[in-house]
C-alpha positions in Angstrom: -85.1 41.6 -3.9 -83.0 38.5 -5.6 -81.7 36.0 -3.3 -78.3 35.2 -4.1 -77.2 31.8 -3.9 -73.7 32.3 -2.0 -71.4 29.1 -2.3 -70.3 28.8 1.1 -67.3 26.5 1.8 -66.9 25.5 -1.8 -64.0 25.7 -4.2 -64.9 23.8 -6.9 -65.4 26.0 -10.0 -67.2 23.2 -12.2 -69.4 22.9 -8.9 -70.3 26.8 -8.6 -70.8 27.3 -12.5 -72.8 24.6 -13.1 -75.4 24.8 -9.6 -75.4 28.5 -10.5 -73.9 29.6 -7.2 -73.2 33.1 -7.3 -69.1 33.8 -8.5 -67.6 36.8 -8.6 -66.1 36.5 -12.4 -61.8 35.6 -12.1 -61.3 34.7 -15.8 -59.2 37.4 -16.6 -56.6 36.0 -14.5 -56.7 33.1 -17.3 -55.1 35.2 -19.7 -52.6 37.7 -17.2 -50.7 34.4 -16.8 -50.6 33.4 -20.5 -49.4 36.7 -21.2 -46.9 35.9 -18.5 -45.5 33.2 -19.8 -43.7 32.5 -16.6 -42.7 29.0 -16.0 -43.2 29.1 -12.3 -46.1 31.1 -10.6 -46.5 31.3 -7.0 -50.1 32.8 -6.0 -49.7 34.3 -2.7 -53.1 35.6 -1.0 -53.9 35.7 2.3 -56.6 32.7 3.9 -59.7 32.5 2.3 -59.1 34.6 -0.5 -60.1 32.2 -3.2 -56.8 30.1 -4.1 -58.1 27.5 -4.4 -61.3 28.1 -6.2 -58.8 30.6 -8.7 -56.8 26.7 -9.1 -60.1 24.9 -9.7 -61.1 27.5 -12.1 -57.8 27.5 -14.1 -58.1 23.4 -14.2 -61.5 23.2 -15.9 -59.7 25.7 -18.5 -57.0 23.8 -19.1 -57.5 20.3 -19.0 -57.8 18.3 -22.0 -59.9 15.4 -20.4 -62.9 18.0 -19.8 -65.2 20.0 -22.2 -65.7 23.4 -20.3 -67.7 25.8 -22.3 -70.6 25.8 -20.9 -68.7 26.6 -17.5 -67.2 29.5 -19.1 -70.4 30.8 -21.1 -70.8 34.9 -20.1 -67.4 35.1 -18.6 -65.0 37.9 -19.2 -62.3 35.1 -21.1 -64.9 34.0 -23.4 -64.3 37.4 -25.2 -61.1 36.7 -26.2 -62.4 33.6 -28.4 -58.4 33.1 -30.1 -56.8 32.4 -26.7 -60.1 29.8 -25.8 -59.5 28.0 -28.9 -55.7 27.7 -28.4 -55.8 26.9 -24.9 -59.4 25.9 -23.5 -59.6 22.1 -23.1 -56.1 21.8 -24.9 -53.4 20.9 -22.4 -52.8 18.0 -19.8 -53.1 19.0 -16.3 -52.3 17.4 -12.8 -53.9 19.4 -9.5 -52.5 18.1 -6.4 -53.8 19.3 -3.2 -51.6 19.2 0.1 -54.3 20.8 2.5 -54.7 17.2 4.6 -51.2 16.2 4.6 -51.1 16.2 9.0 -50.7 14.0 11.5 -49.7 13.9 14.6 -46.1 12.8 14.2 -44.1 12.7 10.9 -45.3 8.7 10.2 -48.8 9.6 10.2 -48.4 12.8 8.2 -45.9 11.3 5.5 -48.9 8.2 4.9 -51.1 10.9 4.4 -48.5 12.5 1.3 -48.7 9.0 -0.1 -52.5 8.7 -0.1 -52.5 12.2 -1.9 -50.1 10.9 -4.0 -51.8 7.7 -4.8 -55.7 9.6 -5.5 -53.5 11.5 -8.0 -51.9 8.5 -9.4 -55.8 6.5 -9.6 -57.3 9.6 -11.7 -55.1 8.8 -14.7 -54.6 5.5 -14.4 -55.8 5.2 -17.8 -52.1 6.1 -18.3 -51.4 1.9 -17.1 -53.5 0.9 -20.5 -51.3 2.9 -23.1 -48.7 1.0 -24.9 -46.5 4.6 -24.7 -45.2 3.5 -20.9 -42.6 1.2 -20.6 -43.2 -2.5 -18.0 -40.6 -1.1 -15.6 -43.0 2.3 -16.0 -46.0 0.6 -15.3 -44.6 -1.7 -12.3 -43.4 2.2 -11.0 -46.8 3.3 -11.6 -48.4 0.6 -9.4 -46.4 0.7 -6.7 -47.2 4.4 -5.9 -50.8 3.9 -7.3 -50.8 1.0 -4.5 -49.0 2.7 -2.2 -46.3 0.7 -1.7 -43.5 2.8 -3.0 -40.0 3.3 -1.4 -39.7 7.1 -0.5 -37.3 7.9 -3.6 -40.3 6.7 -5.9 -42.5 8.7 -3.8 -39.9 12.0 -4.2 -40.1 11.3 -7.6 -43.4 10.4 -8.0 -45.1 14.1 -9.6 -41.9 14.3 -12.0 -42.7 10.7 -13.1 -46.6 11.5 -13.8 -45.4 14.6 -15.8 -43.3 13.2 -18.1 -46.1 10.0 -18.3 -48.8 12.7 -19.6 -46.4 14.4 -21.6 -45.4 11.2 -23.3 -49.2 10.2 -23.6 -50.4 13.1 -24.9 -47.4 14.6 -27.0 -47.8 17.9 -25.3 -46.6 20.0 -22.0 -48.2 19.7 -19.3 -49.5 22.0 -16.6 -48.9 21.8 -13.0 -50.9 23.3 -10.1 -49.8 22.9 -6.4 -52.3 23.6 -3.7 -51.6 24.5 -0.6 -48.1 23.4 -1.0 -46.7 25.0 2.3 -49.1 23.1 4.5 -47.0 19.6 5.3 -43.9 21.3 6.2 -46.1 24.3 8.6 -48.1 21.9 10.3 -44.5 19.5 11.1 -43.3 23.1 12.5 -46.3 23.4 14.2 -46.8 20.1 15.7 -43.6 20.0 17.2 -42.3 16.7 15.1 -39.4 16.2 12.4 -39.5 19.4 11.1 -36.0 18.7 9.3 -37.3 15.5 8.0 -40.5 17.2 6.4 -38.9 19.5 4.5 -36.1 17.2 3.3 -39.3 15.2 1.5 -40.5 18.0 0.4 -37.7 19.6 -1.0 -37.1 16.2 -2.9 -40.6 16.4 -4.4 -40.6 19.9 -5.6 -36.8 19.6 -6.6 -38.2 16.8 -9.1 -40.0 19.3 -10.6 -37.3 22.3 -10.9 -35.6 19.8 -13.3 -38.2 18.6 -15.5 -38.3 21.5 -17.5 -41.4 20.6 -19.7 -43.8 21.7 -16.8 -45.5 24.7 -15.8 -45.9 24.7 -12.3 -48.8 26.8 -10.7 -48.2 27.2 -6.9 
């Protein structure tokens, strides 16, 4: 009997492919949203249903910083070899995970946003080397990078990476929010500034609404 090597606890598509865990083949969902051509989609599944390893999966297809076909080799999207060589590897991509924004009261849990914020901000950082951001971009940059940005900068803070990499790279870029419900639950849920939450919240996703050159993935 084969033994199956079941990836327990682990989301990470690149991870899975690559350690041949055993994965239960979602590429086709790869090209039902192309077809789409929605500019906002909201993926709603219940707990453990795989949203987050269906995100993960639909970053390594995307982003133009990786080379990913040898994670897709035997897939069902590798048949269609026209949409791979249009959009496999071809487009700038930012994943932002807000699973551990929490705390105890809104302080602690709005530090945590920022220290999302800022990992997000060190994995392109190579942005802070290209002459296509401005000084008063690159002093913005830093400040969030460092965490040390007042709360509109922080608001502000995806919409000003998005138009960075679209500037940097001359081409749309794709969005994908994880989890983006949990910051605003857990304030309802831990009794503290629930009000509060959601107004910095609202601020950061209304950012997005208006910078049109996005594709958001929720």
């Amino acid at each position: 009997m084969e033994s199956l090597n079941i990836p327990v606890r682990i989301s990470d598509f690149g991870k899975i492919r690559s350690e041949e865990f055993y994965y239960v083949d979602k590429t086709g969902l790869i090209a039902e949203l192309l077809r789409a051509k929605a500019e906002v989609t909201l993926i709603t599944r219940p707990r453990r249903f795989g949203k987050t390893l269906g995100m993960s999966m639909l970053e390594s297809f995307f982003d133009i910083r990786k080379d990913s076909r040898t994670l897709f080799e035997g897939l069902e999207i590798e048949t269609n070899p026209l949409l791979c060589r249009e959009w496999m590897n071809q487009w700038p991509v930012i994943f932002l995970s807000l699973k551990n924004v929490d705390g105890l009261c809104f302080a602690d849990a709005y530090q945590q946003l920022v220290y999302e914020i800022s990992c997000l901000y060190q994995e392109h950082a190579y942005l802070l080397k290209s002459p296509v951001l401005s000084e008063l971009d690159k002093a913005t940059f830093k400040r969030i990078l460092e965490r040390r940005a007042e709360k509109t900068e922080v608001s502000r803070s995806i919409q000003l990476l998005s138009q960075l990499m679209n500037r940097y790279y001359q081409k749309k870029v794709i969005l994908f929010v994880d989890e983006y419900d949990v910051p605003v639950a857990k304030a309802n849920s831990n009794g503290y500034y629930y009000k509060e939450m959601l107004n910095v919240m609202k601020s950061l996703m209304h950012s997005l609404q208006v910078f049109l050159r996005a594709q958001v993935i929720w």
